[in-house]
C-alpha atoms as a printed R data frame, in Angstrom:
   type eleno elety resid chain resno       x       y      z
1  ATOM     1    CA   UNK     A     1 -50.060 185.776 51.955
2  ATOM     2    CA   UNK     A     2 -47.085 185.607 49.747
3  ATOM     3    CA   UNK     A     3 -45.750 182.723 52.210
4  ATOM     4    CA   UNK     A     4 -48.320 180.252 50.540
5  ATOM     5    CA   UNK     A     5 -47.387 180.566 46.880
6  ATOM     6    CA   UNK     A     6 -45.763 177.666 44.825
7  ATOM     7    CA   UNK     A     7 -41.813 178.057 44.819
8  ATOM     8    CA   UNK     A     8 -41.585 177.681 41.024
9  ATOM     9    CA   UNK     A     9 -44.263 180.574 40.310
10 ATOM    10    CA   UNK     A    10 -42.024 182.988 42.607
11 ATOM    11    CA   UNK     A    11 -39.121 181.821 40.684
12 ATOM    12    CA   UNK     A    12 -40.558 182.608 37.334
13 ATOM    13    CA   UNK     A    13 -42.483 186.131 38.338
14 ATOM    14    CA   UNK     A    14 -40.245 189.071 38.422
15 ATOM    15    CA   UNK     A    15 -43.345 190.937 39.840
16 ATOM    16    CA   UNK     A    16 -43.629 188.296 42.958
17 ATOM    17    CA   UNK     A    17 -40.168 188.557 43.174
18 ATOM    18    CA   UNK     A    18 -40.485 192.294 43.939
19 ATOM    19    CA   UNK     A    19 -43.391 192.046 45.966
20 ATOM    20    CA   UNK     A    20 -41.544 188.931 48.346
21 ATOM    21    CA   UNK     A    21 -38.434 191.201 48.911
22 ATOM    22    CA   UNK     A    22 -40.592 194.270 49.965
23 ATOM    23    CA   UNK     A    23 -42.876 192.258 51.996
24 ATOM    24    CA   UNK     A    24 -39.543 190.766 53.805
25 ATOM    25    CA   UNK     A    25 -38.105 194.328 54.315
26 ATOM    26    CA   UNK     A    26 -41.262 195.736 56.014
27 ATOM    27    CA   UNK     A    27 -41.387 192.464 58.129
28 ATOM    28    CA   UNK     A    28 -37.693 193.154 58.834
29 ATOM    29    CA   UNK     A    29 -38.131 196.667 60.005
30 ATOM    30    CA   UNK     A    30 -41.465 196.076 62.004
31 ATOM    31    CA   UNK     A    31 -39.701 195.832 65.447
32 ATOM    32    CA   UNK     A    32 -37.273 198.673 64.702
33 ATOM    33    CA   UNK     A    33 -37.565 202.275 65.743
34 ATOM    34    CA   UNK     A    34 -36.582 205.472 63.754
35 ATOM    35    CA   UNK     A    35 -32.796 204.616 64.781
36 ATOM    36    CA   UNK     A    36 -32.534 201.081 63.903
37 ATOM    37    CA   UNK     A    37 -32.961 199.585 67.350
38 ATOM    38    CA   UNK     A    38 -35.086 196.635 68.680
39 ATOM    39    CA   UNK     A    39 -38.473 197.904 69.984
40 ATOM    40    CA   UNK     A    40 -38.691 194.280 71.478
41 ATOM    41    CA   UNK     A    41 -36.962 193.747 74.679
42 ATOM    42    CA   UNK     A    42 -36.450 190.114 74.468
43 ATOM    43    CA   UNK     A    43 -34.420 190.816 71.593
44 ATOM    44    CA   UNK     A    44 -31.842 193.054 73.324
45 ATOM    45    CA   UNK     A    45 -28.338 192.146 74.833
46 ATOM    46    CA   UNK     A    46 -29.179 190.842 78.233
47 ATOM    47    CA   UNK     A    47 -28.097 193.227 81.102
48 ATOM    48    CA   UNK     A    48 -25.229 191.822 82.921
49 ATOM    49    CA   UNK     A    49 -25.747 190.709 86.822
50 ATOM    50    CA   UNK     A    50 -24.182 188.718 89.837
51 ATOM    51    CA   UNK     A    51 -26.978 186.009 89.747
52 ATOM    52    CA   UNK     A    52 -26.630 185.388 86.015
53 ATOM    53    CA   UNK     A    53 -22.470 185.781 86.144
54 ATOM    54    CA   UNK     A    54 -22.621 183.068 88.372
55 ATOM    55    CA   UNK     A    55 -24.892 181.030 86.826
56 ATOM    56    CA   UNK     A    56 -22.761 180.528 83.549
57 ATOM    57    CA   UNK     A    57 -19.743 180.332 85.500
58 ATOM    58    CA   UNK     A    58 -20.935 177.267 86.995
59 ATOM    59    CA   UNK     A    59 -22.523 175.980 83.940
């Protein structure tokens, strides 16, 4: 919702302001657990195998 607003009322409303930056932080933290890590696989550090090793070490 807050997405749509005009730019220059966000810049000039302390109160949309505030209610951007917590509305950023909660979609920040939506894919985290209790510890801080990704819930989402896709956005993990790919595990390390002989198919892909070779793959980049042609490409």
């Amino acid at each position: 919702m807050v997405d749509i607003l005009p730019i220059w009322l966000v810049r000039n409303s302390r109160i949309l302001q505030l209610i951007i930056k917590v509305d950023m932080e909660a979609k920040a933290g939506e894919f985290l657990d209790k510890k801080g890590q990704n819930l989402i696989s896709f956005y993990r550090e790919p595990e390390s195998n002989y198919d892909w090793d070779k793959a980049w070490q042609v490409t």
